[in-house]
N, C-alpha and C positions, 0 to 999 in steps of 0.2 A: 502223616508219616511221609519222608521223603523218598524219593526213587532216584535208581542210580542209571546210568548209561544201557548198564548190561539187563535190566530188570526189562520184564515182559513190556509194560507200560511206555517205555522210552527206546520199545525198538525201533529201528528204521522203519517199517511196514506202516507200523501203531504212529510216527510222526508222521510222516507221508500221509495217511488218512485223516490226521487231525487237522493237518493244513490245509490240504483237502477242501476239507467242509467247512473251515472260514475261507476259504479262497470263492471256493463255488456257491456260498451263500451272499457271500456280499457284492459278488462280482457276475455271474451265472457261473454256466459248463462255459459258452461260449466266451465272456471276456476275460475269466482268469488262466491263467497260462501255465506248463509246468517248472517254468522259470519262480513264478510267482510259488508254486507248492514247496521249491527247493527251496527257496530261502525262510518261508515257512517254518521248514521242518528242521534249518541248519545243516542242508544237505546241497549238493551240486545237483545241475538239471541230468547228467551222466549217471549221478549218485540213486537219482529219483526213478531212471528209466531203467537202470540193476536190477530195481524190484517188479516194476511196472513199464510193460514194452508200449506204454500208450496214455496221452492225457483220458484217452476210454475206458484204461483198464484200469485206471484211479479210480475214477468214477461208478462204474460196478462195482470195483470191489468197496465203494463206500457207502453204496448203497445196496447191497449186505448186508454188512457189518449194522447199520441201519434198522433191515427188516430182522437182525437177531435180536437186535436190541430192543425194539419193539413187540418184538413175537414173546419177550421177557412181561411185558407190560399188560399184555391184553387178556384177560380169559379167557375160558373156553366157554362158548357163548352158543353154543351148537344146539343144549336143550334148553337154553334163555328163552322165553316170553318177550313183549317188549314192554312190557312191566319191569320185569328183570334187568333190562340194556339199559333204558331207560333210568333207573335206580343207581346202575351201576357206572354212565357215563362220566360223572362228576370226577370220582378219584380216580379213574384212567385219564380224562383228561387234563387235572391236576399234573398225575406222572408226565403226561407230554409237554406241558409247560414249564418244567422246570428245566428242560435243554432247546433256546431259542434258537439255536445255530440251528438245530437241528431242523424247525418246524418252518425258518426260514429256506434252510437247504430245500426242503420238500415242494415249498408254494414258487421259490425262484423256477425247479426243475419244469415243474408243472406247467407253468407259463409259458417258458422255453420250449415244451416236449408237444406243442402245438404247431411245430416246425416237423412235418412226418422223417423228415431222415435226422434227428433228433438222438443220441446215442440211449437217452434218457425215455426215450417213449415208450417202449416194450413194459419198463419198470413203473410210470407211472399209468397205464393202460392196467396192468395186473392190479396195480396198489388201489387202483378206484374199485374194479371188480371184486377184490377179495373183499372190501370195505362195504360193497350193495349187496355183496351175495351175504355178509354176517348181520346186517342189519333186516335184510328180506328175509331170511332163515327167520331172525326172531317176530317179524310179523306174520310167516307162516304159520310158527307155534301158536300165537295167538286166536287169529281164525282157527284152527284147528279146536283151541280148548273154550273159544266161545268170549274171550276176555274183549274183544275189539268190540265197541258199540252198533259198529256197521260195518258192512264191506268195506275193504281198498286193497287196492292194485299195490302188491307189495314192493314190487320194482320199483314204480313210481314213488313211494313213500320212502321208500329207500336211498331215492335218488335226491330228496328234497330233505331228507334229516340230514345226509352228508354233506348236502349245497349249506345248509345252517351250518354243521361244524366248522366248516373250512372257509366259510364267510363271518365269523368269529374268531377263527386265528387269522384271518388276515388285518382286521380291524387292531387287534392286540398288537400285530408286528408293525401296524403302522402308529400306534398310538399305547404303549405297552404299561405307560405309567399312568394315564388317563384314563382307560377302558377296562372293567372288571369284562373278563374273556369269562370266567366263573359262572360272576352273577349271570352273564347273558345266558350262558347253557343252561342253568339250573332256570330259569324264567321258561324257555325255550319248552325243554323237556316238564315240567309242569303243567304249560299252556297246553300241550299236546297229549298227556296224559287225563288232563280233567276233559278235554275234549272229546278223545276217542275210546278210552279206556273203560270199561265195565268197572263200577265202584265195587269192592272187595265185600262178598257178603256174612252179614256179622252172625255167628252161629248164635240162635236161639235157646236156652234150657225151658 
């Protein structure tokens, strides 16, 4: 179905952010410009700063818009196992791959946000924490209920399943028609499962 001018979809705010996010994917924060978002979006650089007093406040507010869309995506993984995460990675990460802009805007910022006065740092410093603190939560549950075959440091473990996620979309964005990103996770999460994981015990009659 098509959209018109006036429709939510094709407002100024909603072009301005799309452009946005292939401007600043393909180019970072730092080389694309608000010149570049204005023609984008079919709009004057005057047109762009109406909405947005800042190529900064482009940028937050696209990265947002972002963590809305994503906050749409994830579960609540609060009383997950990491049986459960584990199980459930594949078709979240599925959803994340079918918008590249998007998973390139993330890994562009990221790289960038290594610069401390980076406008983007604050936002990828949370994004990693919220990311170890839901994957640590579910290997807490585990220890707790007995499921892990041995101890481990869940921060730790937390910080090396997420270095595999994000060392797998990077691979994919570099090589997207070559590299099952999928197959690798489900390899990944398996190996780590048969590994560490306590085998499901089969009830007796």
């Amino acid at each position: 179905m098509g959209t018109t001018k006036d429709s939510p979809a094709r407002s100024p705010r909603s072009r301005i952010l799309t452009s946005a996010s292939s401007v600043f994917a393909t180019r970072g924060f730092n080389g694309g410009s608000l010149t570049d978002i204005a023609g984008g979006a079919d709009m004057t650089r005057p047109g762009v700063l109406h909405h947005y007093p800042s190529k900064q406040a482009v940028l937050l507010a696209l990265l947002e818009e972002r963590d809305q869309g994503l906050q749409l995506l994830l579960p609540d993984t609060e009383r997950w196992t990491l049986r459960e995460l584990l199980a459930g990675l594949d078709e979240v990460f599925a959803a994340i791959l079918k918008d590249r802009e998007l998973v390139q805007l993330a890994h562009v910022l990221t790289a960038e946000a290594a610069s401390a006065d980076h406008p983007a740092r604050p936002w990828v410093v949370r994004r990693h924490t919220l990311l170890r603190q839901s994957l640590g939560t579910a290997i807490e549950n585990s220890l707790e209920t007995g499921e892990l075959a041995f101890p481990v440091d869940p921060t730790a473990l937390a910080s090396a399943i997420l270095g595999v996620i994000e060392g797998i979309e990077n691979q994919w964005l570099v090589s997207p028609d070559g590299f099952d990103a999928r197959g690798a996770l489900r390899v990944f999460c398996d190996v780590l499962a048969a590994g560490l994981i306590q085998p499901t015990k089969k009830t007796t009659y």
